[in-house]
C-alpha positions in Angstrom: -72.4 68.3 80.0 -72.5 68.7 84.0 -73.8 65.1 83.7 -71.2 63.7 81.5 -68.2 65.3 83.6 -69.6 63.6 86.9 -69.7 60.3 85.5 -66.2 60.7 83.5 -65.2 61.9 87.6 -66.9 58.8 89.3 -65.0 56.2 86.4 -61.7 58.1 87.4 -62.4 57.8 91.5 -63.4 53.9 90.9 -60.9 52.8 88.7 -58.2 54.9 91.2 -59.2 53.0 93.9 -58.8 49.5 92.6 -55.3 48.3 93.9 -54.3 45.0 91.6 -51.8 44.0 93.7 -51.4 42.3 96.6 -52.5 42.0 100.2 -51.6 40.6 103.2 -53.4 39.7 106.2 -51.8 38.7 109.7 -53.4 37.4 112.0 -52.5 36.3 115.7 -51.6 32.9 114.7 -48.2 34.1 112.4 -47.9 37.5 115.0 -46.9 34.9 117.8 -43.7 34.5 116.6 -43.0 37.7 118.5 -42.5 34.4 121.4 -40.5 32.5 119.1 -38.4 35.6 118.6 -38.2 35.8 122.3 -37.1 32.0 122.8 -34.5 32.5 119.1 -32.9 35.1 120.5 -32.4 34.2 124.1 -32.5 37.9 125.1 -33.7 37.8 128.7 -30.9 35.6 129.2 -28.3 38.1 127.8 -30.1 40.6 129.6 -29.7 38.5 132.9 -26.1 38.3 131.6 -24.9 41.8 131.7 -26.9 42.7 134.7 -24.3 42.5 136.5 -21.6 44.2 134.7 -20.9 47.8 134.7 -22.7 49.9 132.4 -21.7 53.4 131.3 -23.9 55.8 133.5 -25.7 53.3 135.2 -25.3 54.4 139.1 -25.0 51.6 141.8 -28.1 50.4 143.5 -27.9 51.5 146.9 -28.6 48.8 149.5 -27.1 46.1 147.4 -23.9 45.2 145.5 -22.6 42.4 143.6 -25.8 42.3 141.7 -26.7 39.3 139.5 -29.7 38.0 137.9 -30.1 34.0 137.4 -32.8 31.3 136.8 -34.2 33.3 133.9 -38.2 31.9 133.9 -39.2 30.7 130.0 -41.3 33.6 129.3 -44.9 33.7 128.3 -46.3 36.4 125.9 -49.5 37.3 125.2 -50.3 40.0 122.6 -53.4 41.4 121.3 -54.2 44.0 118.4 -54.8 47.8 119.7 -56.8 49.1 116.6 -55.0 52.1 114.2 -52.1 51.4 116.6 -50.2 47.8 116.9 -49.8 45.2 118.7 -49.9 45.2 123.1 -47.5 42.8 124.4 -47.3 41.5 128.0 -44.2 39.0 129.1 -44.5 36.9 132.0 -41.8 35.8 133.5 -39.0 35.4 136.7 -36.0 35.2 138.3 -33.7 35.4 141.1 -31.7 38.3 142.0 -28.9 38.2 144.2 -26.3 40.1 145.6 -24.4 41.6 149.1 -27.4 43.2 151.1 -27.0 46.1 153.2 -26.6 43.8 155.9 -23.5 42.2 155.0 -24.7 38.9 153.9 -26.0 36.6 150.6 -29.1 37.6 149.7 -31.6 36.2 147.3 -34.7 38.0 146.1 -36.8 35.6 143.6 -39.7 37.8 141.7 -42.8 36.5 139.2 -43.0 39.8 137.0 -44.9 41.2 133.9 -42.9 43.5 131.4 -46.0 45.5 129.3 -45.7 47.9 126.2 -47.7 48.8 123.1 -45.7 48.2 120.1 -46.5 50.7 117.6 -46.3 49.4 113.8 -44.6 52.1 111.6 -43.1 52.2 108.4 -39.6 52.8 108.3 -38.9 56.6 106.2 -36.0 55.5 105.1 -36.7 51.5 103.9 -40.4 52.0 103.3 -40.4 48.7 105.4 -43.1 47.8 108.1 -41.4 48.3 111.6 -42.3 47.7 115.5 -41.4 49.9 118.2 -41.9 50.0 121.5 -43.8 52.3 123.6 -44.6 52.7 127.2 -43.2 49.7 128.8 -44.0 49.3 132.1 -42.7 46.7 135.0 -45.4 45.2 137.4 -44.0 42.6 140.1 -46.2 40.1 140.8 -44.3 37.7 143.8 -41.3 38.6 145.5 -39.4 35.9 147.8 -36.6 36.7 149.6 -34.0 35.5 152.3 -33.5 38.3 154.3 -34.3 37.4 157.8 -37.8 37.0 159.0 -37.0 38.7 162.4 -36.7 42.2 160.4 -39.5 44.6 160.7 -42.1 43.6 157.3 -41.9 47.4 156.8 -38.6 48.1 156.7 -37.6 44.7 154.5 -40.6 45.6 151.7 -39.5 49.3 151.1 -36.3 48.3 150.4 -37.5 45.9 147.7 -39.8 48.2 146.5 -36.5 50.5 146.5 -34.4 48.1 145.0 -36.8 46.3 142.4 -38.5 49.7 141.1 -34.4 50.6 140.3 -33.2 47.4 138.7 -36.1 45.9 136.8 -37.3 48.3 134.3 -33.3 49.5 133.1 -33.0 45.5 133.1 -36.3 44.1 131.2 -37.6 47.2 129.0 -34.4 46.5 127.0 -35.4 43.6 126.1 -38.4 44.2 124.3 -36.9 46.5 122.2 -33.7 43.8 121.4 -36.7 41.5 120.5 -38.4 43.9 118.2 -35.1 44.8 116.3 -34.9 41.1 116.0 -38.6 40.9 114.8 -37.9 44.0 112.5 -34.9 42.2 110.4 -37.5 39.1 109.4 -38.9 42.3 107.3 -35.5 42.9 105.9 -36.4 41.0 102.7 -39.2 42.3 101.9 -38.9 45.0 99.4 -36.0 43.3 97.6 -36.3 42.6 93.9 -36.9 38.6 93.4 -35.8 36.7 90.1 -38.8 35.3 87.8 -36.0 33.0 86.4 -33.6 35.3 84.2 -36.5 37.1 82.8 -37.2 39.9 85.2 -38.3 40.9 88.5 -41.2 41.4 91.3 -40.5 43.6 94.3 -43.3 43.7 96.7 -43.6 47.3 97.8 -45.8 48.2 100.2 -48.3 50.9 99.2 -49.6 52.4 102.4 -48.8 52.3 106.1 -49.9 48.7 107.6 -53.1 48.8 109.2 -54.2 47.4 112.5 -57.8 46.3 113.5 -58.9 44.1 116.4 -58.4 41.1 114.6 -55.6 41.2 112.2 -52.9 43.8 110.6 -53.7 44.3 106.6 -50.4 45.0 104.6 -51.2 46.5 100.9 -48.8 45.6 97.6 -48.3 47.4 95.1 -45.8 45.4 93.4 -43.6 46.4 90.6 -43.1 44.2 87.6 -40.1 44.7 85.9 -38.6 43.0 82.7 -34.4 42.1 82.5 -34.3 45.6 81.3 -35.7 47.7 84.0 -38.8 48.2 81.7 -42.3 48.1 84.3 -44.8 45.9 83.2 -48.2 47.2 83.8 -50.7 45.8 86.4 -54.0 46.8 84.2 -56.7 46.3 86.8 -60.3 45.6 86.1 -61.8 48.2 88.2 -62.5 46.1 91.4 -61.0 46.7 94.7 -59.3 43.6 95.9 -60.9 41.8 99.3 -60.7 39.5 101.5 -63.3 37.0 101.6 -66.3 37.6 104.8 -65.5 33.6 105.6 -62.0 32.9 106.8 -61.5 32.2 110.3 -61.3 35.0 112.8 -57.3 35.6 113.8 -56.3 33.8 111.0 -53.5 35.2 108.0 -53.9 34.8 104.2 -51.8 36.1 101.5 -54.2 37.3 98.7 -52.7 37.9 95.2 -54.8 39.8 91.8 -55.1 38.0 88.9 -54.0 41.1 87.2 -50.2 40.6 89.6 -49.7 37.0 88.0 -50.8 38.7 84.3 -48.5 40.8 85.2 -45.2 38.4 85.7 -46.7 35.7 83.2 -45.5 38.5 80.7 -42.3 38.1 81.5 -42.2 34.4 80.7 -44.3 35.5 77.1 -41.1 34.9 74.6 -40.5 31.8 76.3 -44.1 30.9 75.6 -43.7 30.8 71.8 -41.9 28.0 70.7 -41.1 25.7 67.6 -42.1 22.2 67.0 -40.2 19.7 64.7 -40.9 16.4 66.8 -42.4 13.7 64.3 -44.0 11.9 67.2 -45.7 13.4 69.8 -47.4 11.6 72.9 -50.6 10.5 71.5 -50.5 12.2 68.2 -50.3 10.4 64.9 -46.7 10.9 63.2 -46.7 14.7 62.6 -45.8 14.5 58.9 -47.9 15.9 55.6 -49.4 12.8 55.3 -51.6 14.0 58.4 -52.5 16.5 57.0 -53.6 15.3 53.5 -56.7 13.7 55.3 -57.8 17.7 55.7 -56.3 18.9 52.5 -56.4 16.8 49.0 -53.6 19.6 48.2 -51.2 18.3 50.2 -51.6 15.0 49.3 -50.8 16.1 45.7 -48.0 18.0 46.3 -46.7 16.1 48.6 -47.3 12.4 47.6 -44.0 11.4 49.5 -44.6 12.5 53.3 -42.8 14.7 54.6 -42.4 16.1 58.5 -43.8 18.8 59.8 -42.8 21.9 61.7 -45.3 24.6 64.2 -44.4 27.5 64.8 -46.5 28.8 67.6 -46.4 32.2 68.4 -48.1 33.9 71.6 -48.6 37.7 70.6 -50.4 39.4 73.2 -49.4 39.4 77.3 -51.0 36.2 78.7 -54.0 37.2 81.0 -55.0 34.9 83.9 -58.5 34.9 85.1 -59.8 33.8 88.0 -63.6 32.7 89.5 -64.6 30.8 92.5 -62.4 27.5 92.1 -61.6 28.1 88.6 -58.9 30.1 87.2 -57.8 30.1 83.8 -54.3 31.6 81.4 -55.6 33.2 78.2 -53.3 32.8 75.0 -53.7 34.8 72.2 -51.3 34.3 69.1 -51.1 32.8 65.7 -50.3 28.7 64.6 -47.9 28.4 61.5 -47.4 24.5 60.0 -44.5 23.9 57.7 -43.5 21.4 55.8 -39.7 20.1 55.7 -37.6 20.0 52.4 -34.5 18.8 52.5 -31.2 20.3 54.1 -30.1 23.5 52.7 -33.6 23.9 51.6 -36.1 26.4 53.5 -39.7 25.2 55.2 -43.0 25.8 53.4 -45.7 27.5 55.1 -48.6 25.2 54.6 -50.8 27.9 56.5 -51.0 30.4 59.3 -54.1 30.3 61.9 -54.6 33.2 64.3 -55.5 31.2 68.0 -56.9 31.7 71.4 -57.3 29.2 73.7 -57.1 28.9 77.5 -55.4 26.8 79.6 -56.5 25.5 83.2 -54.3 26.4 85.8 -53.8 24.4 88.5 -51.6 26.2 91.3 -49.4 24.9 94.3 -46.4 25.8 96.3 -42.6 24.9 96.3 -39.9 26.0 97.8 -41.7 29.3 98.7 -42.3 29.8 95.0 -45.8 30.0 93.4 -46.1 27.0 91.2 -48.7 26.9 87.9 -49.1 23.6 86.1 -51.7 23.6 83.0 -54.3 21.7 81.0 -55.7 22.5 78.0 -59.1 23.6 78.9 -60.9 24.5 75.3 -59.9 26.6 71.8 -61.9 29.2 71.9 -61.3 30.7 68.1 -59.6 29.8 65.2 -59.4 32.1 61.9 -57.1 31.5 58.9 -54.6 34.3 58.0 -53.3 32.7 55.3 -52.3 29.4 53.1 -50.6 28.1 50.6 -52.5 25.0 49.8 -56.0 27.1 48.9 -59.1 28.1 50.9 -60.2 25.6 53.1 -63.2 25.6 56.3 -60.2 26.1 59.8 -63.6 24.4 61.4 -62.5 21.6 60.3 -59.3 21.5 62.1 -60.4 22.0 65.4 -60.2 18.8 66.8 -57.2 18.3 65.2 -55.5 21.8 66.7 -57.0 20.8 70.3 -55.2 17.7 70.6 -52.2 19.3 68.7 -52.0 22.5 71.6 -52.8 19.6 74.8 -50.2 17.3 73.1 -47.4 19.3 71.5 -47.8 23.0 73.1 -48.9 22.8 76.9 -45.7 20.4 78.1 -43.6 23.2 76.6 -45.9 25.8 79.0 -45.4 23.4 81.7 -41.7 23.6 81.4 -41.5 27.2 81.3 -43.7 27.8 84.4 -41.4 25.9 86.4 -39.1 28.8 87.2 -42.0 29.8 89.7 -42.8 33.6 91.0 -41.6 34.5 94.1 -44.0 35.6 97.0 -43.0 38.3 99.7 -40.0 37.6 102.1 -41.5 38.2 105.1 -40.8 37.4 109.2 -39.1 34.2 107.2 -42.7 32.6 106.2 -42.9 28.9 105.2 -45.3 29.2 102.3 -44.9 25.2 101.7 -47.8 24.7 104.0 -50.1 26.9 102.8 -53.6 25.9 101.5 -54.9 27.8 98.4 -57.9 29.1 97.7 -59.2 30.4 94.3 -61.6 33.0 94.4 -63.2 36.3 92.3 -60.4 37.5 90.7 -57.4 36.2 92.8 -55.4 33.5 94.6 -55.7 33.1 98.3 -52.6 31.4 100.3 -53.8 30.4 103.8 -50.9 31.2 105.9 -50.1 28.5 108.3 -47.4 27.9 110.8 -47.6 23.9 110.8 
């Protein structure tokens, strides 16, 4: 019994700690936007703009007046991971400062300088969203020029810089990394807002966990929610297996990795749509969908039907579609039933000629469009075919599984196509350009290489 409980215990602690979401991995290549953000928001500039206006509470710096900042050096950044902690950012850059000096006249102080400070990654208690902030910052001057006059004692001219710099530049340039990471934290915004799967539901992309920090990357786990026009959840069954990255993706590099139980998941929004009705008497390569078709299976038909007449499919998907996925192959399962009819006249109803139960899978082939996950299929084999029932006698289904094959490739899968146009959404993060990324296909999910250009 002792025995039994344990294993029943270890199932329970497996299966608990498969997540069949989504993950996220970012890397230094898409975290260097933190310069772009820099450069798109033009903040030392601002900052060099209000420098010298009054502030409430700020006191004037003795020694000087008239204070203005100029000649705002581009900056350079450089940021590396601090493990369980964030990111450390250090911003190069210069300027001039100038001013009335104690002496009476212009004076011009032109400093190289480094603005350092941890930002700490968080998530936000009241959005549930990842967020930066700042901690520590520190101001370290590297040069300093000026034209005070070279006759003045060296002592007397560098403690009042010291004075003077130590005052202005940290109130002046620690600002500015926070204004950068409130501009850096609104390209998260997005991210936990419910996107449209067409008019069929709904996939939020909410984060499950704090974000985590190594020396190489920070990890970001989904748990997404699924939801149908209704508010109604769908399900993410998982298959027991913890979701990974693969060992070989370059080091510093960002992927988006998605379960093949996520796009089960949303694929059963779209599974109405996938059950549709045929009445089309030609159809691509098919022969003229009409009895007469049929009679080369069924002398039946022939007889009671000696004058052709057109045929009607009713396919019906009734079960969720499942994808599955293995190393560069990833398949959607389709499980449902095949009814053919033939057509009387107006005012007259269809006769069911018979009713096959079907599953067959469908290659998927994926790509990216307008930041929207993109499937496109191909009939890849029918797997099982069973008769339910018929009104033209018993007959061997075997026989009509050459002809169902072409039927489902010709007839049924441009009608998937269509529907899997509408797309599923991906996360709306730091405002990522999914368009270029490369996709991977591995054990049990999709793999977006993230790229900037």
């Amino acid at each position: 019994m002792l025995r039994v409980l344990c294993l029943a215990l270890c199932s329970l602690l497996t299966s608990t700690r498969a997540d069949p979401g989504a993950l996220l991995r970012l890397g230094m290549d898409i975290m260097n936007q933190v310069q772009s953000a820099m450069e798109e928001s033009h903040i030392l500039e601002k900052m060099a703009a209000e420098a010298g206006k009054k502030q409430p509470g700020m006191k004037p710096i003795k020694g000087i007046t008239n204070l203005k900042v100029k000649d705002v050096l581009q900056p350079v950044i450089t940021l590396n991971f601090v493990p369980e902690v964030g990111i450390f950012q250090c911003v190069s850059t210069g300027m001039t400062i100038t001013g009335k000096s104690f002496m009476g006249g212009n004076m011009e102080i032109i400093v190289v300088l480094n603005i350092t400070a941890t930002n700490r990654l968080l998530q936000d208690e009241e959005t549930s969203l990842p967020m930066f902030k700042s901690e520590g910052c520190e101001v370290t001057l590297v040069s300093v020029k000026t034209n005070l006059p070279s006759n003045m004692l060296p002592k007397v001219v560098n403690k009042f810089l010291d004075s003077t710099l130590n005052k202005v530049l940290p109130g002046l340039m620690c600002p500015a990394i926070d204004a950068v990471l409130v501009y850096v934290n609104r390209k998260w915004a997005n991210l936990n807002d419910a996107m449209p799967v067409g008019q069929l539901g709904t996939v939020k992309y909410v984060l499950s966990s704090t974000p985590a920090t190594t020396a190489s990357y920070i990890q970001v786990d989904f748990s997404p929610v699924v939801e149908d026009p209704n508010g109604q959840a769908i399900e993410l069954a998982g298959n027991g297996e913890a979701l990974d990255f693969p060992k070989d993706y370059v080091e510093g590099s960002s992927q988006l990795l998605l379960s093949s139980t996520l796009l089960s998941a949303e694929l059963t929004l779209l599974q109405k749509s996938l059950s549709v009705d045929v009445q089309d008497i030609k159809i691509g390569k098919l022969s003229p969908q009409t009895t007469k078709t049929l009679a080369r299976f069924f002398r039946k038909v022939a007889k009671a039907y000696p004058k052709p007449k057109p045929l009607m499919t009713q396919i019906r998907i009734n079960k969720p579609p499942k994808v599955t996925m293995e190393t560069d192959k990833s398949l959607l399962h389709l499980h449902g039933t095949l009814e053919m009819f033939a057509v009387r006249k107006r005012g007259k109803a269809p006769v069911s000629l018979f009713l096959l139960d079907v599953h067959f899978n469908l290659k998927i082939l994926y790509s990216v469009h307008e930041n929207r996950l993109q499937m496109a299929t191909s009939l890849d084999r029918l797997l099982s075919l069973s008769r339910e029932s018929s009104s033209i006698g018993d007959f061997n289904e075997k026989k009509l599984t050459d002809f169902i094959t072409d039927y489902l490739q010709e007839a049924y899968v441009p009608t998937v196509n269509d529907v899997l146009q509408v797309g599923l959404p991906l996360p709306d993060f730091l405002a990522m350009n999914y368009n270029l990324a490369e996709l991977d296909i591995i054990e049990n999910a999709l793999v977006l290489n993230l790229r900037l250009d």
